[in-house]
Each structure stands twice: as C-alpha cells, then as structure tokens.
C-alpha positions in Angstrom: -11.3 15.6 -50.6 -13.1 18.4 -48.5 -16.1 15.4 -48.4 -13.9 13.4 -47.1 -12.6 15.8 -44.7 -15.7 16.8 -43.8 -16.8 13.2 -42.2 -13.4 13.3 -40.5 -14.5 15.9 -38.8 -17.9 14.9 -37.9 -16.2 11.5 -36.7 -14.3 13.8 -34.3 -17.1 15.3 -32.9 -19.3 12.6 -32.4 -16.3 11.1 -30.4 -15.8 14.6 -28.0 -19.6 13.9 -27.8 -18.9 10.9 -26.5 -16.0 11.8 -23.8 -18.0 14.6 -22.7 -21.2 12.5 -21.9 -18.7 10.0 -20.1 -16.6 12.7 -18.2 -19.9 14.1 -16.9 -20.8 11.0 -15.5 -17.2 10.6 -13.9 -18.4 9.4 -9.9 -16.1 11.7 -7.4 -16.6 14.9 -8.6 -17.2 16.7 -5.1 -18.4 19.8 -6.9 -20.1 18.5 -9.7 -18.3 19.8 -12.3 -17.3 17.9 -14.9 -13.3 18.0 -14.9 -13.1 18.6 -11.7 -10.9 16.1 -9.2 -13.3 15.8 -6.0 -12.2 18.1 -3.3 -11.0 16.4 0.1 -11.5 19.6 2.6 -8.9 19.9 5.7 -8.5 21.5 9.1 -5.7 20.7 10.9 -6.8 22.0 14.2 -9.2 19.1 15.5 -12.2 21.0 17.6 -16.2 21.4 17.5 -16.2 24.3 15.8 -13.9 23.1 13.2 -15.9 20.1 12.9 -19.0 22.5 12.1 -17.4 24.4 9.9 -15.9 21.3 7.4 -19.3 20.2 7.2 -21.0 23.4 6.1 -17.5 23.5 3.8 -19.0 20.6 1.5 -22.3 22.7 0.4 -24.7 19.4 1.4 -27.2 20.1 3.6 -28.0 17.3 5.9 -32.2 17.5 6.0 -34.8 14.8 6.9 -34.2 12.3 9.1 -30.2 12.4 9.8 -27.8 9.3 10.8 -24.6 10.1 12.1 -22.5 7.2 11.9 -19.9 7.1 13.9 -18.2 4.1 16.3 -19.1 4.4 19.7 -15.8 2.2 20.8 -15.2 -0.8 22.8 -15.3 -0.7 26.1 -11.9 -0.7 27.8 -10.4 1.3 24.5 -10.6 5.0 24.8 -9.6 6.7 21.2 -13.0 7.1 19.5 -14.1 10.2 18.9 -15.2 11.7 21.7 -18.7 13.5 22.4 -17.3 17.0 23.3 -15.7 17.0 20.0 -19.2 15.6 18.2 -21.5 16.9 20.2 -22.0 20.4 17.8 -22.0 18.7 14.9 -24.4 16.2 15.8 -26.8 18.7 17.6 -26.4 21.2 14.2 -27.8 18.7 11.9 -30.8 17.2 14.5 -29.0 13.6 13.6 -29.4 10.5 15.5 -26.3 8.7 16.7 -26.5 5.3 15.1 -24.2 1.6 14.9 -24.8 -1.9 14.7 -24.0 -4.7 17.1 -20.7 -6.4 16.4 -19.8 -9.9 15.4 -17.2 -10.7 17.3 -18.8 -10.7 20.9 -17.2 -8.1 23.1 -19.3 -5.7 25.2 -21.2 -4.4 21.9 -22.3 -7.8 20.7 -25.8 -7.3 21.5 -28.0 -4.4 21.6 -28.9 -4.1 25.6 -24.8 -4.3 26.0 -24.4 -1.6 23.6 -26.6 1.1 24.5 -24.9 1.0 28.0 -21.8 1.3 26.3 -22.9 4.4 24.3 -24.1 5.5 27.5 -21.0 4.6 29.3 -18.9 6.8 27.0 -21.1 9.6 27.0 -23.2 9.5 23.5 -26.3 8.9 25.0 -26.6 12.3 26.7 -25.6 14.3 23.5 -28.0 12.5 21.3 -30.3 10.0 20.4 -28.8 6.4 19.9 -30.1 4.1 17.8 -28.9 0.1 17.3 -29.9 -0.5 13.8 -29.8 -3.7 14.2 -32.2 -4.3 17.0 -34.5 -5.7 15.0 -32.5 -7.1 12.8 -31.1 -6.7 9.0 -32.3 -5.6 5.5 -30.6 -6.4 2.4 -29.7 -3.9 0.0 -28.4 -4.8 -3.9 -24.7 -4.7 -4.5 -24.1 -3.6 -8.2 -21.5 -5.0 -9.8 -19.5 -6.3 -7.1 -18.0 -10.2 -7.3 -18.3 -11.6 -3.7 -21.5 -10.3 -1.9 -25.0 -11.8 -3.0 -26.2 -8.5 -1.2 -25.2 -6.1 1.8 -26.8 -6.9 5.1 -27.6 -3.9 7.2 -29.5 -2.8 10.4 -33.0 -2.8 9.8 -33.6 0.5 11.1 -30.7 2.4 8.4 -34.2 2.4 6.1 -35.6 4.8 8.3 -33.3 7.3 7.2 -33.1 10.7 4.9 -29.7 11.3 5.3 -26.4 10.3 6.7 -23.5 12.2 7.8 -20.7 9.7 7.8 -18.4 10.9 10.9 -15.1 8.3 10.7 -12.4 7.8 13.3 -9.4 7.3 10.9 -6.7 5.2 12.1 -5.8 1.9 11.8 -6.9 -1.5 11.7 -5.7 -5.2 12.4 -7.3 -6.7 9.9 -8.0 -4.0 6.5 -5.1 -2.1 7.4 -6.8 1.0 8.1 -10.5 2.5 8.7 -12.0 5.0 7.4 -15.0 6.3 5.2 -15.2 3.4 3.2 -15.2 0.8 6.3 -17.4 2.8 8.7 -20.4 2.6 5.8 -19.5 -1.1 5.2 -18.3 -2.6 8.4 -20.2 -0.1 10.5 -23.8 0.0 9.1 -23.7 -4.1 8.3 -25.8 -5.9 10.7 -24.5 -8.2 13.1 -24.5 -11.1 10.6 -24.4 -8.5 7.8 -20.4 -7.8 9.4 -20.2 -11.8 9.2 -21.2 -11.6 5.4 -18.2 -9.2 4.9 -15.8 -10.9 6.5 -16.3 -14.1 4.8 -16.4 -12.7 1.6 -19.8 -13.3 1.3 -19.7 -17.0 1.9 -21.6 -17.2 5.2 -23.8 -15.2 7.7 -22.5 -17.2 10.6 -19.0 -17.9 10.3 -16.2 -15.5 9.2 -14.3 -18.5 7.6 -10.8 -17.9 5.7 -11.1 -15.9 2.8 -8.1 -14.8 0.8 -7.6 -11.1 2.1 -7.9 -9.4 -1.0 -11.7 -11.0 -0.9 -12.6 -9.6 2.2 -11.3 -6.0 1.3 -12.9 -6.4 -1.9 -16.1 -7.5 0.1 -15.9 -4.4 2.2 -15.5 -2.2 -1.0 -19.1 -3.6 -2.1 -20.8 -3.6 1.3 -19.3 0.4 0.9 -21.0 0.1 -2.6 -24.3 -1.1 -1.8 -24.6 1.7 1.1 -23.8 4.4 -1.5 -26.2 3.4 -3.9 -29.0 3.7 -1.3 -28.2 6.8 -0.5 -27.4 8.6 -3.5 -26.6 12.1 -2.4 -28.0 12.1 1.3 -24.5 11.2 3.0 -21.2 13.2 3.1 -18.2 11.9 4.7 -16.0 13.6 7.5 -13.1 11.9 9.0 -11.1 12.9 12.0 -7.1 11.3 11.7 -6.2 11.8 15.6 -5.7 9.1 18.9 -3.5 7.4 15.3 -3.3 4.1 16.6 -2.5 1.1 14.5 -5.7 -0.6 16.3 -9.5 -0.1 15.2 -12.0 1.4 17.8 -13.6 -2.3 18.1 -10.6 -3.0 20.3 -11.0 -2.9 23.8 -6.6 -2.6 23.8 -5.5 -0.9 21.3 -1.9 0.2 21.7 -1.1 3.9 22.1 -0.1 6.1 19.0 3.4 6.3 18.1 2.6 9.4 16.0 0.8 12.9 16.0 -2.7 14.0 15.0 -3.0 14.9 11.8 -6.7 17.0 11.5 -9.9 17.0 10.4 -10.7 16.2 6.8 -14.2 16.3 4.6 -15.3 15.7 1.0 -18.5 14.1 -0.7 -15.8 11.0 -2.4 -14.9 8.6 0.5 -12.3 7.2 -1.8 -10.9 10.2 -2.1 -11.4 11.0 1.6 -9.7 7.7 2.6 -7.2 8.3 0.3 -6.6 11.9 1.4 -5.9 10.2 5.1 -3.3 7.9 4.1 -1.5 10.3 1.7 -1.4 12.4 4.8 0.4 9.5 7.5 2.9 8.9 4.6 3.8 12.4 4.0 4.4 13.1 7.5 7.8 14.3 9.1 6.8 12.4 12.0 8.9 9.5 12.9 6.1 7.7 13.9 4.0 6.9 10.9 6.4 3.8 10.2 4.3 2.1 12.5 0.4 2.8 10.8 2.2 2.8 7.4 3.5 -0.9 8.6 0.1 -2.0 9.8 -1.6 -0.3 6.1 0.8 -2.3 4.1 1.1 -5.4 5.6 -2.4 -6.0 5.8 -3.0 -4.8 1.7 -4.8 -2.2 2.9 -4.8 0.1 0.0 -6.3 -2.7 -2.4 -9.9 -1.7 -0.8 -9.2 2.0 -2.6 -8.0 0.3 -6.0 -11.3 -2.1 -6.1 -13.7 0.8 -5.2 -11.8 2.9 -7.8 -12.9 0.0 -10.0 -16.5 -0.2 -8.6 -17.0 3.3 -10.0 -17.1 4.7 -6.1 -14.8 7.7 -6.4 -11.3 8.6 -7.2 -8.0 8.3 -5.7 -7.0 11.4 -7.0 -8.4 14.3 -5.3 -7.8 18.6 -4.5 -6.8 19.2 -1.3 -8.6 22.6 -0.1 -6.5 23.7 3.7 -9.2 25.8 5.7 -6.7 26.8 7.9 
C-alpha cells in the first residue's frame, strides 16, 4: 500500500512538473511572471506626456534602431494621430516614423505620393519617415498559421532593432476594428504584402473574395509572422480617440458618434486590442452602438479568437488605471 501510494504521488508531481513548465511558457504574460494575466496599462487623459509616461509604464526600453509604426492617414481624412500628440514619444525613443504604401491606390499608393502626405500632415518635420517598401518586400515565416505561405513586408522593416507599435484604435470597414494586431499586419505588409492578406493568401495582385473569417484569420498570421521577428523588441500603445467607425486609410471617414476613451499600453496586443473593445462596449456613452455595430457586423472579434489560438497573447488581461 504505501508503495503504491508512493508512485501516486510521484505521478502527481511529475504532472505539476509538467503544468508548471507549460504555464511558464504561457505567451501574454506582460510581466513575465508565470500566473500572471498580461497587464493592459491606461490613461484616460490623451496628451504627450501621458503618452511618455505609458510607455516608460511597460518597463521595455526601446534601444537600437527604433520603428515607430503608426498610420500617417489618407489624405482628405483628418483623425490619425496627430504629431503634437506623437511628437515626444517619438523624439524620447530616437525612432523613425515608418509605413508602407497601400494597395488600394489613393494618395499613399506609391512612395513619392506618400512622403508628401507624411509631409502634408506634419510627420515629416517631427521625425524621420521611412516607406519600407520603397524598395520593395521581404518575406518573413508564418508559424503555424493556415492561409499565408509567408508575410510580405517592406524591405526596409529588416533594418530595424526595435519597434514601438503606436495604433490609432477605431474602427474599420472591413475587420471591424484596428488596432495592435492590424497595424503590425496590415501596416508593416508591403504593398503587395497588404494584397497577400487580403486575399487570404491566394494572390499578390488581386484581393479576390475570400470568406471573411479567411482574411481576419490572414491578418492574425501576417500579426504572427511580425511577432516572431521581433521577439521582444516591440511594445504596443494604442490611442482609442477621433472613434470613428472608419479606418485612417479613408480619405471620408464619417465623424464619431461617441467620446474618447484614453490611452492604453501593454507588451500583449491581444490583450491590448481586447482591452480597446471591452472599453467601447462598457461605455455609458450612447454612441458606442455605432462602432459596436461596425465590430460585429464585420466578425471583428474572430481575429482575437484566432491569434488566441496562434499562441499570440490572451484575451484576458489586468487592467492597471494610471490616472
């Protein structure tokens, strides 16, 4: 009997053995504790200092040579981030303002037409600019995913350290909504690389018709494939204001039916993205039916579930308020 009981007990331990090795591993973890649920960091008054202060919050230290991703809008739309709210942030970490050309034409569809855009809108004279893109893509492994043979991106994201991932969140006509995820997916794919996405990973040239859980799931892996490069040399900060139901990649988006919200941080973009939707849907402001409308409608939170399932981060998060 007490053998027996005795390789009960050994069986027991080998198994916490096991949990423990696999809760260690558990992607998401903003501290990088084991346990812990990754923290999503919040101010609710949107300024430069703020903005400062939510990066130096996450404890990551931007070094090297430093991308700041970020949209530089469409010409004719005006609720991108603007560069008196960026301009601290950008100058703190030394980074280089970077995007790729578009692939749906507009003003930003090439790279001549884009740098007078950023210059137009006032990036240029905050920071450097850099069209990664310009001479065009490199592919980068996706791991695990179902859709994409391999993320497309602009050639020049290779020459980079680091990347401080700076998000408009808001929302969008075709995911639903963008955020982390999609501005290190959409926003560092190439010009054909965006192509790639949108078809779900069927062609370089032509977006096509792909179911729309393909092309969220698509945009999850393109996410993926960025991540993996980068391994710990990005943190992600979004800023929920200018809420429209329309991307920054419209030149017309319609105005906001509903209040800012704040800025918000972590090292999980899942959890960050999450974080920002949570936030619209627990609002008392009247208004959020209209983003919630364009979220849902468009399956927008399926990109979360898949990138949940990719191992990317966790839906389930601490909320830390800094103010």
């Amino acid at each position: 009997m007490k053998r027996m009981f005795g390789k009960w007990i050994c069986l027991l331990l080998t198994f916490a053995g096991v949990v423990g090795a696999n809760a260690q591993g558990t992607p998401g973890a903003a501290s990088g504790t084991a346990g812990e649920l990754p923290r999503v960091y919040m101010f609710k008054d949107i300024n430069s200092a703020n903005l400062v202060k939510i990066y130096e919050a996450l404890g990551r230290e931007a070094t090297g040579k430093v991308a700041v991703k970020l949209s530089t809008g469409e010409p004719g739309g005006h609720n991108f981030l603007q560069p008196a709210l960026i301009k601290d942030l950008a100058q703190k970490v030394n980074g280089t303002i970077v995007e790729c050309n578009t692939a749906y034409g507009g003003k930003r569809g090439n790279t001549a037409d884009h740098m007078q855009a950023a210059k137009d809108h006032g990036f240029t004279a905050i920071a450097k600019v850099d069209i990664m893109d310009a001479d065009g893509s490199a592919k980068l492994p996706v791991k695990g995913g179902k859709h994409l043979p391999y993320d497309l991106v602009g050639k020049h994201f290779l020459d980079y350290d680091f990347v401080v991932v700076l998000s408009h969140f808001k929302g969008h006509a075709m995911a639903g909504f963008g955020g982390a995820l999609k501005n290190i997916s959409i926003g560092i794919a190439s010009s054909e690389g965006k192509t790639l996405i949108h078809s779900g990973g069927k062609s370089t040239t032509d977006w096509g018709s792909p179911k729309q859980e393909d092309w969220l799931e698509s945009l999850a892996e393109a996410a993926k494939a960025v991540m993996d490069h980068c391994g710990d040399n990005i943190l992600y900060i979004s800023v929920a204001n200018n809420l429209s139901v329309d991307c920054d990649c419209d030149s017309s988006p319609e105005d906001p039916k509903m209040g800012d919200i704040g800025i918000l941080a972590s090292l999980d973009p899942v959890a960050l993205d999450k974080a920002c939707t949570d936030l619209v849907r627990s609002s008392e402001d009247h208004g959020k039916i209209h983003l919630i409308e364009r979220i849902d409608s468009r399956k927008g939170m399926h990109t979360l579930d898949y990138a949940e399932q990719l191992g990317m981060g966790s839906q389930k998060y601490e909320l830390v308020k800094l103010d």
